[in-house]
N, C-alpha and C positions, 0 to 999 in steps of 0.2 A: 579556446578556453573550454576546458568541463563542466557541466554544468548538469544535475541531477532533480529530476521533478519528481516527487513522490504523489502518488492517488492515491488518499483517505476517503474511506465510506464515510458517509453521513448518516447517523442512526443506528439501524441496524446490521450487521453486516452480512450479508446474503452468503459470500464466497467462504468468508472464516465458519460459518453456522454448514457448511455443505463440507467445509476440510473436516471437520469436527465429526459429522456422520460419518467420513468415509475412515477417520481415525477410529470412531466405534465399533465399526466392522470389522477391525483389522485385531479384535481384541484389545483395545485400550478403553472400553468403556469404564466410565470411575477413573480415569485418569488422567485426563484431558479437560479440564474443567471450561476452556473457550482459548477459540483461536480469531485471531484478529489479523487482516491481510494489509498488507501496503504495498499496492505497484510503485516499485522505482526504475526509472526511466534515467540513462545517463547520455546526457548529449556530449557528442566531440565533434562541435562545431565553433566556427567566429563567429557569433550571433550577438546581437547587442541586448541589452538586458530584456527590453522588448519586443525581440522577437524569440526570446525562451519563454516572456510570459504569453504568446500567439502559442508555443510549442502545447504551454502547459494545459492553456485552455482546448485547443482542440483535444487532445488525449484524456480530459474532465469531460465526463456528462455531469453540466451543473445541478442537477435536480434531486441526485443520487449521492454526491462525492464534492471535496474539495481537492484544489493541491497544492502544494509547497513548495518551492526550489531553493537548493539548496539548504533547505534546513528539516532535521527532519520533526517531525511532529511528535509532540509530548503521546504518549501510550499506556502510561501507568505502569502498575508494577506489572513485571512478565518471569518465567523460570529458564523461560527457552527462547530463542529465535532459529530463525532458519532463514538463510539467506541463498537464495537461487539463483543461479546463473552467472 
């Protein structure tokens, strides 16, 4: 079965605020008002619900980040996505 973990920052988000400078550099300053990241992680394994939540926890540093499976987390309003990989 498939099965998709996404990692949400908690708080601030360090990796979206570091895309964002390297988007200002590139000439989009003023145009880019914030960028916000979310690892997703897609497993294709037979794992039972419980050992996807083992998966999700070790791929979370809880201190920093939560994460999700299979659902993905509310974001707010956005103009763009990009989706990698």
């Amino acid at each position: 079965m498939i099965s998709r973990i996404y990692i949400i920052p908690k708080g601030s988000d360090s990796k979206g605020a570091l895309y964002q400078k390297s988007f200002n550099s590139l000439g989009l300053s003023g145009k880019v008002s914030s960028v916000s990241v979310i690892d997703s992680y897609t497993i294709d394994a037979k794992l039972s619900g419980a050992e996807i939540k083992q998966v999700a926890t070790a791929l979370t540093n809880s201190k920093i980040e939560d994460s999700s499976i299979n659902v993905l987390p509310p974001v707010g309003a956005f103009s763009f996505v990009c989706e990698i990989g």
